[in-house]
Backbone as CSV, one residue per row, in Angstrom:
resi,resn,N_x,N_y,N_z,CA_x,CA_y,CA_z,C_x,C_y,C_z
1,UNK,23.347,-108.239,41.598,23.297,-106.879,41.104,23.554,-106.842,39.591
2,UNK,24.395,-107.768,39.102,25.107,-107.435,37.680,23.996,-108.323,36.866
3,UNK,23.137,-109.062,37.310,21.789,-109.647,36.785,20.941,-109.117,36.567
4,UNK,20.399,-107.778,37.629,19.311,-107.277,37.709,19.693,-106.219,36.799
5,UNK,20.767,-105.911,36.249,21.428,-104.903,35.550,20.819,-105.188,34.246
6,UNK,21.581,-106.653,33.643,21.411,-107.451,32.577,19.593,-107.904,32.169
7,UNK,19.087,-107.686,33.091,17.328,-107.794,33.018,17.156,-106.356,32.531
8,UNK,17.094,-104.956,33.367,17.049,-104.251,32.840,17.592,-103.771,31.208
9,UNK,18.327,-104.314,31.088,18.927,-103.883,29.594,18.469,-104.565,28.839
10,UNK,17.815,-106.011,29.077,17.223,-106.806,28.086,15.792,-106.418,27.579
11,UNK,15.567,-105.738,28.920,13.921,-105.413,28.888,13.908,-104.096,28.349
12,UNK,14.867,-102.825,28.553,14.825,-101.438,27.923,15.057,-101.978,26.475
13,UNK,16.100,-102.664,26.216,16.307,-103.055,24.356,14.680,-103.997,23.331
14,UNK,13.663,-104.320,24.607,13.098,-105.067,23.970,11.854,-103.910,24.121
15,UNK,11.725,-103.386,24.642,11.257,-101.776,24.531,11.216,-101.222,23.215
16,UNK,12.448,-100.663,23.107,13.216,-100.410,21.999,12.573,-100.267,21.191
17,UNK,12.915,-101.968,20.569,12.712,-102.263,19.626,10.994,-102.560,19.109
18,UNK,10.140,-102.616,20.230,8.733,-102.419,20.384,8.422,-101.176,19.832
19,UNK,8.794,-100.033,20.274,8.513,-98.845,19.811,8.955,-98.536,17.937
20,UNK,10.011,-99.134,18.525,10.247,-98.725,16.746,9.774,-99.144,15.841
21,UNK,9.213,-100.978,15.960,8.766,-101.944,15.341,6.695,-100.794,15.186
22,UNK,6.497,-100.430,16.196,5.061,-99.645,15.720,5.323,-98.681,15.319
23,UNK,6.424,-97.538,15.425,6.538,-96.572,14.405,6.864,-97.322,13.113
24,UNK,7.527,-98.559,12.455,7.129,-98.303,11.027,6.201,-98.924,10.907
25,UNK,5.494,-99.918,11.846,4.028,-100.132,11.161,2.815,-98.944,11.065
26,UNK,2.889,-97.858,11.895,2.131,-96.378,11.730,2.836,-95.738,10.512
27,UNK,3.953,-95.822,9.934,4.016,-94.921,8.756,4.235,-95.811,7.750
28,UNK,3.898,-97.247,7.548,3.581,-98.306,6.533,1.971,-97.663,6.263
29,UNK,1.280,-97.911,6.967,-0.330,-97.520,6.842,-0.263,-96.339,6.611
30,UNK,0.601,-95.151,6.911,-0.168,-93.369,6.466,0.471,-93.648,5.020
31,UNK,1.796,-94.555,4.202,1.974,-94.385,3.278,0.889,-95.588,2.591
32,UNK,0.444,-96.164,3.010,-0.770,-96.845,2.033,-2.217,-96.094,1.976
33,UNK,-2.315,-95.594,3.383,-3.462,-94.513,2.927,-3.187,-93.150,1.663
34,UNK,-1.688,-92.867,2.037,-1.353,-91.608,0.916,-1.434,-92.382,-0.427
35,UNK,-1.536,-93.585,-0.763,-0.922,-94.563,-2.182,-2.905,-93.975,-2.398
36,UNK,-3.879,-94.777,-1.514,-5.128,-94.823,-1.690,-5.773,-93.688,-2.071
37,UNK,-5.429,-92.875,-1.412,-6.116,-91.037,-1.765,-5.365,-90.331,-2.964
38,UNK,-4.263,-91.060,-3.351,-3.791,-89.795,-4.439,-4.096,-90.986,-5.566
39,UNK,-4.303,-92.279,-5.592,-5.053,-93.124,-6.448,-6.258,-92.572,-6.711
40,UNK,-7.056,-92.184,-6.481,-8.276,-91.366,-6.069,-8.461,-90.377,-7.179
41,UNK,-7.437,-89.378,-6.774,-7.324,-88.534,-7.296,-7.291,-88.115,-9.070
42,UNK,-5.952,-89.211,-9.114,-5.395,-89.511,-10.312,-6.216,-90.306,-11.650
43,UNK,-7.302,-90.900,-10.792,-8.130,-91.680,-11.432,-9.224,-90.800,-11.607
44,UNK,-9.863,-89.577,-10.360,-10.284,-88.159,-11.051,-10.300,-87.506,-12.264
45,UNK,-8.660,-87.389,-12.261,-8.153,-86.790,-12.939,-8.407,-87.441,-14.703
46,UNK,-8.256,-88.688,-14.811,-8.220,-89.529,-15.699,-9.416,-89.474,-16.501
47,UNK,-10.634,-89.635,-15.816,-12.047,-89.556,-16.304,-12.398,-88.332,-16.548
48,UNK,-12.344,-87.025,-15.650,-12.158,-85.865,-16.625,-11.247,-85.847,-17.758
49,UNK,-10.304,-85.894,-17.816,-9.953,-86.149,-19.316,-9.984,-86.514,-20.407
50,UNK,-10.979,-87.892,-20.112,-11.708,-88.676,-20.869,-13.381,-87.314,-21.419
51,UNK,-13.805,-86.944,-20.342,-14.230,-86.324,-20.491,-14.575,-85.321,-21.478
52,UNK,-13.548,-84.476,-20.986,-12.828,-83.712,-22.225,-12.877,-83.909,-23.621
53,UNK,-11.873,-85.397,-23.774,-11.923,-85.808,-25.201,-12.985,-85.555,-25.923
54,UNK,-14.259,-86.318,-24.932,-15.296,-86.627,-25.961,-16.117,-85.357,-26.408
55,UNK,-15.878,-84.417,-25.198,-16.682,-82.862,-25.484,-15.921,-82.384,-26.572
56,UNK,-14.641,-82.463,-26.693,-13.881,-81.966,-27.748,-14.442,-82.997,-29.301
57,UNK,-14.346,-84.414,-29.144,-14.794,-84.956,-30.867,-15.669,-84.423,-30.781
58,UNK,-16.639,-84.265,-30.283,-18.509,-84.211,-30.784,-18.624,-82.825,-31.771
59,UNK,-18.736,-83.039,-33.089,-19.486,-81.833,-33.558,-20.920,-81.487,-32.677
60,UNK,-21.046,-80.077,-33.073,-22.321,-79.916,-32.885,-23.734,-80.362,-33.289
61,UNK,-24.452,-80.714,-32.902,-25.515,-80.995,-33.048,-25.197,-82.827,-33.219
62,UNK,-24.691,-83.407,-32.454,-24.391,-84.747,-32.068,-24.601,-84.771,-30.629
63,UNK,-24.952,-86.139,-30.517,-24.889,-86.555,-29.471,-24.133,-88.147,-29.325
64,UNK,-23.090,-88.454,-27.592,-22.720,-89.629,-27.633,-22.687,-90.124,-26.655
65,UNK,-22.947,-91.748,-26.585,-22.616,-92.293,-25.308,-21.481,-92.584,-25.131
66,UNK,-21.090,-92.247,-24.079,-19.625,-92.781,-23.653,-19.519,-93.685,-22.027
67,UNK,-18.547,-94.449,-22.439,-18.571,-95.026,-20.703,-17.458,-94.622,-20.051
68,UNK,-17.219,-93.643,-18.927,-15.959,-93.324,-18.126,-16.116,-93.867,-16.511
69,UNK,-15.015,-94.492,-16.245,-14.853,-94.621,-14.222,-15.499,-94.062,-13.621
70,UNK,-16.594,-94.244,-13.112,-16.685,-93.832,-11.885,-16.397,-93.797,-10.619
71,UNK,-15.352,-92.869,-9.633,-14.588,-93.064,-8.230,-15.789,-92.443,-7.131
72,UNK,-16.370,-94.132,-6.191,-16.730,-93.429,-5.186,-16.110,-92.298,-4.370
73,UNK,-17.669,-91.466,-4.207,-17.691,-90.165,-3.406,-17.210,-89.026,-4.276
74,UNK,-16.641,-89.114,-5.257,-16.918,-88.154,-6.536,-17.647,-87.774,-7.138
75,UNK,-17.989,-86.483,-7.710,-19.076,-86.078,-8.968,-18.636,-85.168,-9.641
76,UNK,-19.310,-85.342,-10.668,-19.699,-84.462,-12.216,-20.748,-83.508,-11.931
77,UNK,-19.991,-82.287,-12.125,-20.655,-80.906,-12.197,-20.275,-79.863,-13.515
78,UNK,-20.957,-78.899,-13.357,-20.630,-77.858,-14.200,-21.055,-76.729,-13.829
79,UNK,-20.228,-75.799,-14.571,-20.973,-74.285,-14.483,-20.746,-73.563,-16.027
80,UNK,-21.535,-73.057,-16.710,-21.761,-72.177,-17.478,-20.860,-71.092,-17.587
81,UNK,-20.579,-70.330,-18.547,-19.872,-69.011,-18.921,-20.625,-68.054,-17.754
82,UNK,-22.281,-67.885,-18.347,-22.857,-66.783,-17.165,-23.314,-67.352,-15.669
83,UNK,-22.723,-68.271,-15.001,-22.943,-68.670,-14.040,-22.215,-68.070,-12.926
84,UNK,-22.703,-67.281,-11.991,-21.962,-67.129,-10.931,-21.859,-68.089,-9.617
85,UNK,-20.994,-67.695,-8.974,-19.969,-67.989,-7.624,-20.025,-70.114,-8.089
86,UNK,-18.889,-70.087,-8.688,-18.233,-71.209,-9.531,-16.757,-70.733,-8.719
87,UNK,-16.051,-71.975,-9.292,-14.641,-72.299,-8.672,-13.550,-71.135,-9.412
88,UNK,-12.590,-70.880,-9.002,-11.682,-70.216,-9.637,-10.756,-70.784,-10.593
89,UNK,-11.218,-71.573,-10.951,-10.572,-72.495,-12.137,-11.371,-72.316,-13.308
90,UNK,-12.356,-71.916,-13.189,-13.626,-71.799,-14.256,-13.207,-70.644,-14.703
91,UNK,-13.071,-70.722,-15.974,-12.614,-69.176,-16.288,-14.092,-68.462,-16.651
92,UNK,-14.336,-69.577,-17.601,-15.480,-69.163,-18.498,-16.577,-69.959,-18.568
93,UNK,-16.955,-71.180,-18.963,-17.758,-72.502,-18.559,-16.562,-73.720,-18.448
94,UNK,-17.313,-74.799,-17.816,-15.851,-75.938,-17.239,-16.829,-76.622,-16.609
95,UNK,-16.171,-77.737,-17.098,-16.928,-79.168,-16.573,-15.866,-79.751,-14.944
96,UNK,-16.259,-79.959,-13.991,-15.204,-80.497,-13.203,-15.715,-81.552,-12.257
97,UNK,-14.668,-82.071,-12.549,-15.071,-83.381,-11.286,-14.006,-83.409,-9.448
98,UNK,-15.601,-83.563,-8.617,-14.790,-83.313,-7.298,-15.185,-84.145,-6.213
99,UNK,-14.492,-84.073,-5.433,-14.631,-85.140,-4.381,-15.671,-84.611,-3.001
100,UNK,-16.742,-85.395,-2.801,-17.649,-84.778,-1.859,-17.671,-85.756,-0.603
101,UNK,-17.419,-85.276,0.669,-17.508,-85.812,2.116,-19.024,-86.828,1.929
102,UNK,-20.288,-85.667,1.802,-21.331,-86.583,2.221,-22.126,-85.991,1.153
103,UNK,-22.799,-87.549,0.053,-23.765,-86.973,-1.568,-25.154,-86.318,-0.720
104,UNK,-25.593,-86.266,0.295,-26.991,-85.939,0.397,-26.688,-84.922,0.809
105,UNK,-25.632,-84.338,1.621,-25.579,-83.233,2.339,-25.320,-82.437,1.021
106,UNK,-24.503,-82.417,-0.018,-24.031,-81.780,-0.829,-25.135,-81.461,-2.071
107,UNK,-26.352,-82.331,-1.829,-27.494,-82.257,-2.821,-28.583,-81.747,-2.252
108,UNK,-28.379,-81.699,-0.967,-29.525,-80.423,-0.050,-28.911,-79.282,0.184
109,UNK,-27.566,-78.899,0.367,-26.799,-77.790,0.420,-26.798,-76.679,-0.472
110,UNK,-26.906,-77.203,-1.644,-26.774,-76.674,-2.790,-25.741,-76.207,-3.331
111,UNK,-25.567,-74.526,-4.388,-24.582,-74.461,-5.140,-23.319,-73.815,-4.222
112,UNK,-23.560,-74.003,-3.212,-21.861,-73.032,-2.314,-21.649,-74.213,-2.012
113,UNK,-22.055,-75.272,-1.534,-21.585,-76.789,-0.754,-20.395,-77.331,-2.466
114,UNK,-21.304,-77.428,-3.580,-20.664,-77.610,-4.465,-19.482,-76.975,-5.374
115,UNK,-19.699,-76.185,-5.406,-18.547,-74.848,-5.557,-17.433,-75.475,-4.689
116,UNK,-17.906,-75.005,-3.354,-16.409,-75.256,-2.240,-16.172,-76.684,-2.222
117,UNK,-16.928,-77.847,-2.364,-16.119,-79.013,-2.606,-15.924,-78.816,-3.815
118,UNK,-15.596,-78.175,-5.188,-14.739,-78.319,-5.983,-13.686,-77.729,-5.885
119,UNK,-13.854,-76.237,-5.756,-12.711,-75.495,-5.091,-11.604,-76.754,-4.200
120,UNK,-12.267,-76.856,-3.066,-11.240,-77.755,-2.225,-10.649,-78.960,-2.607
121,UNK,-11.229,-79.803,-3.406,-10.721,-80.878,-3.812,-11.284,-81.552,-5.230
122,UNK,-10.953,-80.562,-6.436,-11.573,-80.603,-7.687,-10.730,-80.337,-8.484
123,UNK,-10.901,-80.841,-9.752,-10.297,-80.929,-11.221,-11.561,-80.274,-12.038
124,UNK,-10.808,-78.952,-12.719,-11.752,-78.719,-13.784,-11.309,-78.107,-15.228
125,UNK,-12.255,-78.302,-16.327,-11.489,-78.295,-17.420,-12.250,-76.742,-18.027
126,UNK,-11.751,-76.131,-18.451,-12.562,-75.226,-19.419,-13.076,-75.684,-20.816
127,UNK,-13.973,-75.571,-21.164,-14.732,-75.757,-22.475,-15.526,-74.429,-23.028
128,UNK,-15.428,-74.807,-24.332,-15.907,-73.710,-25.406,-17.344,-73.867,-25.649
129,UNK,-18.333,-73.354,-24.800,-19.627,-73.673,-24.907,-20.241,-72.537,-23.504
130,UNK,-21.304,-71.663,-24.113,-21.483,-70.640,-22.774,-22.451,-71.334,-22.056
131,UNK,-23.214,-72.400,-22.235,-24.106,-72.722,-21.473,-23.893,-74.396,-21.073
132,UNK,-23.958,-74.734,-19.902,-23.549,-76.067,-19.568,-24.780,-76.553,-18.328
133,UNK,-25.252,-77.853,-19.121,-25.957,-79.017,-18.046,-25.672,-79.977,-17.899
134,UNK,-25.018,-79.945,-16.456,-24.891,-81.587,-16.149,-26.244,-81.687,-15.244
135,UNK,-26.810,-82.790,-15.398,-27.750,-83.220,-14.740,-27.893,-85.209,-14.315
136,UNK,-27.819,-85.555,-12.923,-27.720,-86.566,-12.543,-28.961,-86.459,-11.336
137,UNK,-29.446,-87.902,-10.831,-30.769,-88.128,-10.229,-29.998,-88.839,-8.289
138,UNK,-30.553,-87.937,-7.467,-30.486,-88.282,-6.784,-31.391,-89.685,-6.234
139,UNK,-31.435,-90.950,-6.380,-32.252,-92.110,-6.038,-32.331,-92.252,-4.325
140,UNK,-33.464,-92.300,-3.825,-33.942,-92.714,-2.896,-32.701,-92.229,-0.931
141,UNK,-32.866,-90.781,-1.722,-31.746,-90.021,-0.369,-32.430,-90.177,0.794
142,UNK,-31.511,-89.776,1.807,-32.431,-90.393,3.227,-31.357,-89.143,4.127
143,UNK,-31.462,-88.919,4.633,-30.650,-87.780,5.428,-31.332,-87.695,6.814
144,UNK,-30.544,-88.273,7.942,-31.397,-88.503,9.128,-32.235,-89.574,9.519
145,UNK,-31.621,-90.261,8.719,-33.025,-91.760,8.462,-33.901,-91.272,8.569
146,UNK,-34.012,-90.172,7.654,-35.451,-90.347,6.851,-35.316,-89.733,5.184
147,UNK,-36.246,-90.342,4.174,-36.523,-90.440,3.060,-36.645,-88.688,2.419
148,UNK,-35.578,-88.216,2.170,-36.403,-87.007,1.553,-36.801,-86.194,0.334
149,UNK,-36.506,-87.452,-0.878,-36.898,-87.624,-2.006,-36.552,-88.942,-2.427
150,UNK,-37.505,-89.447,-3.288,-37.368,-91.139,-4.065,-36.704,-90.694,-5.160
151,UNK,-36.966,-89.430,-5.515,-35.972,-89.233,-7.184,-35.645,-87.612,-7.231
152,UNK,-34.727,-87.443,-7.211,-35.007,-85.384,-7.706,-33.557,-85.131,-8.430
153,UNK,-33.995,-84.559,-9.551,-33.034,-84.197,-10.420,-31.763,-83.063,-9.692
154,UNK,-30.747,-83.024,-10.388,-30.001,-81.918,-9.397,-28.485,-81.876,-10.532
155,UNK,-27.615,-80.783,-10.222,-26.523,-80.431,-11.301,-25.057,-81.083,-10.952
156,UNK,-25.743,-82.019,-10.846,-24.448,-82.868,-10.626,-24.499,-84.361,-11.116
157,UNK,-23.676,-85.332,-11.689,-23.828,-86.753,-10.946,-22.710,-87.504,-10.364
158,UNK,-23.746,-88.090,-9.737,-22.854,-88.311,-8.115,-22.522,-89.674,-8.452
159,UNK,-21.700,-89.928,-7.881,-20.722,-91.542,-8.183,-20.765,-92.469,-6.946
160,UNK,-21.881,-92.832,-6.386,-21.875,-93.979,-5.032,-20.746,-95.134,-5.062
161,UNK,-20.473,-95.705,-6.214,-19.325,-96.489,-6.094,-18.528,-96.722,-7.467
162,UNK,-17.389,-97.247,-7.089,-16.321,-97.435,-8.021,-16.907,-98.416,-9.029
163,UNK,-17.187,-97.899,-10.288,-17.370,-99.095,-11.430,-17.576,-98.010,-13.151
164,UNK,-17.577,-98.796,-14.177,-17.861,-98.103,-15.309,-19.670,-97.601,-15.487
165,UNK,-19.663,-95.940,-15.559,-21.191,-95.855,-16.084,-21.156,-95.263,-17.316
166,UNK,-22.160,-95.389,-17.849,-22.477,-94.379,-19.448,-22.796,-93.035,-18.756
167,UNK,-22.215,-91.797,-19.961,-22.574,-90.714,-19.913,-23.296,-90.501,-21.123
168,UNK,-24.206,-89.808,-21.194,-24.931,-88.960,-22.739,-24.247,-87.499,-22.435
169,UNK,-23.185,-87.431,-23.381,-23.222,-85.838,-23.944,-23.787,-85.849,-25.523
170,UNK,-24.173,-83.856,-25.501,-24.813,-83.713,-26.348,-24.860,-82.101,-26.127
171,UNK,-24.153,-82.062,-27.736,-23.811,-80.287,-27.972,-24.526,-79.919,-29.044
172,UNK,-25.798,-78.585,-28.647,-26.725,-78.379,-29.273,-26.540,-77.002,-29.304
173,UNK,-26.537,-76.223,-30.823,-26.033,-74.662,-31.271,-27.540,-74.544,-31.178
174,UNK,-28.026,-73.319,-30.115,-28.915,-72.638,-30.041,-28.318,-71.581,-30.474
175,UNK,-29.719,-70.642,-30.536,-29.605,-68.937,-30.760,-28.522,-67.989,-30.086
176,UNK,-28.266,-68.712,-29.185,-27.374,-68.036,-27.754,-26.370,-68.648,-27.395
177,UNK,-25.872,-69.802,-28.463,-24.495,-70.600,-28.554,-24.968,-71.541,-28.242
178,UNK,-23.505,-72.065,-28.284,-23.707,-74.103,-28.201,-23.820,-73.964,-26.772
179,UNK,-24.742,-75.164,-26.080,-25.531,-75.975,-24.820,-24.949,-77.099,-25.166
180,UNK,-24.064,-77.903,-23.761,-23.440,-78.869,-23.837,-24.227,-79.404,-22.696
181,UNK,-24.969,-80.641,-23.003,-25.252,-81.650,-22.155,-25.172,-82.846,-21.283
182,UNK,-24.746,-83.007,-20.484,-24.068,-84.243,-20.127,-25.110,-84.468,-18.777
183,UNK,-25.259,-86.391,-18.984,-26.461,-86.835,-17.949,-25.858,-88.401,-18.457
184,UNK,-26.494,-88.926,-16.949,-25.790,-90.420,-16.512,-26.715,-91.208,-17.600
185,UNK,-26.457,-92.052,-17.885,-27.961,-92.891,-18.720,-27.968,-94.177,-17.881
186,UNK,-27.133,-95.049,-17.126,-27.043,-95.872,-16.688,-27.097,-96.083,-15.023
C-alpha cells in the first residue's frame, strides 16, 4: 500500500513538472513571437523616418535616390491634402507605411483595403506638399492561381521581402503647389 502510494506521488510530481516544463516553453515562443512582430514594427517605423528625412532635405525642384529597408508584407502609400477617406492620422497629406495580410488582395481591393490596413496597423507622417504620388508596380500577381496582371501600376509599393531597395523622390512646385513623388527604381 505505502508503495503504490509512493508511485502515485512520483508519477503526479512528474506530471507536475511536465505541465509546467510546457507552460514555459508556450510563453518562451509567444515572447519570441512578441520580440518578432514589434521588430517589425520598429523597423517600420525606422524607414519612415528615413523617409521623412529625405522629403524634408530635398529642395524643390530636386530629385533623389535614396536606399531605405524594406520589411516583408509592408508598404509605402500616400494620400494627398485633397484626398478623401485616408487614415486619421493624415491630417493634411502624409506618407505612411503599413503592414498588409495579403499584397494582391490589397492591390485588387483598392483604396478602403488600404486606408484600413493603415489605419489598423500603420505609421504615418504628415508632409508639407498638397499633392502626393507614391507609385509602385505590381509584377506578375496571381490571385487564385491565376495570373491577373504581368505588370500594373498602383499607389503603393509593396515590399515582398526583407532587403535594401532604392526609392526616387522628387518634389516638383506646380501651379497648384509642390507634387511630391516617390516610386521604387529597383
Amino acid at each position: 500500500m505505502m508503495n503504490k502510494r509512493a508511485d502515485i506521488m512520483n508519477n503526479l510530481l512528474g506530471i507536475i513538472i511536465a505541465v509546467i516544463g510546457i507552460l514555459l516553453l508556450a510563453m518562451a515562443a509567444y515572447k519570441l513571437y512578441q520580440i518578432a512582430v514589434s521588430g517589425d514594427a520598429e523597423n517600420a517605423k525606422a524607414t519612415l523616418n528615413v523617409i521623412e528625412a529625405k522629403i524634408n532635405a530635398l529642395n524643390v525642384g530636386e530629385t533623389g535616390k535614396f536606399p531605405v529597408t524594406a520589411i516583408n508584407g509592408w508598404f509605402i502609400t500616400g494620400w494627398g491634402k485633397y484626398d478623401y477617406n485616408k487614415p486619421a492620422a493624415c491630417l493634411n497629406s502624409c506618407v505612411c507605411i503599413c503592414k498588409s495580410k495579403d499584397a494582391v488582395d490589397l492591390a485588387t481591393s483598392g483604396d478602403n483595403q488600404r486606408m484600413s490596413d493603415c489605419q489598423l496597423s500603420g505609421f504615418c507622417r504628415n508632409i508639407d506638399a498638397p499633392y502626393v504620388l507614391i507609385q509602385g508596380m505590381l509584377e506578375n500577381a496571381k490571385k487564385n492561381n491565376e495570373l491577373f496582371a504581368p505588370t500594373v501600376p498602383f499607389p503603393m509599393i509593396l515590399f515582398s521581402k526583407s532587403n535594401l531597395v532604392e526609392l526616387n523622390i522628387t518634389k516638383i512646385k506646380q501651379s497648384d503647389g509642390i507634387h511630391l513623388s516617390i516610386m521604387r527604381t529597383g
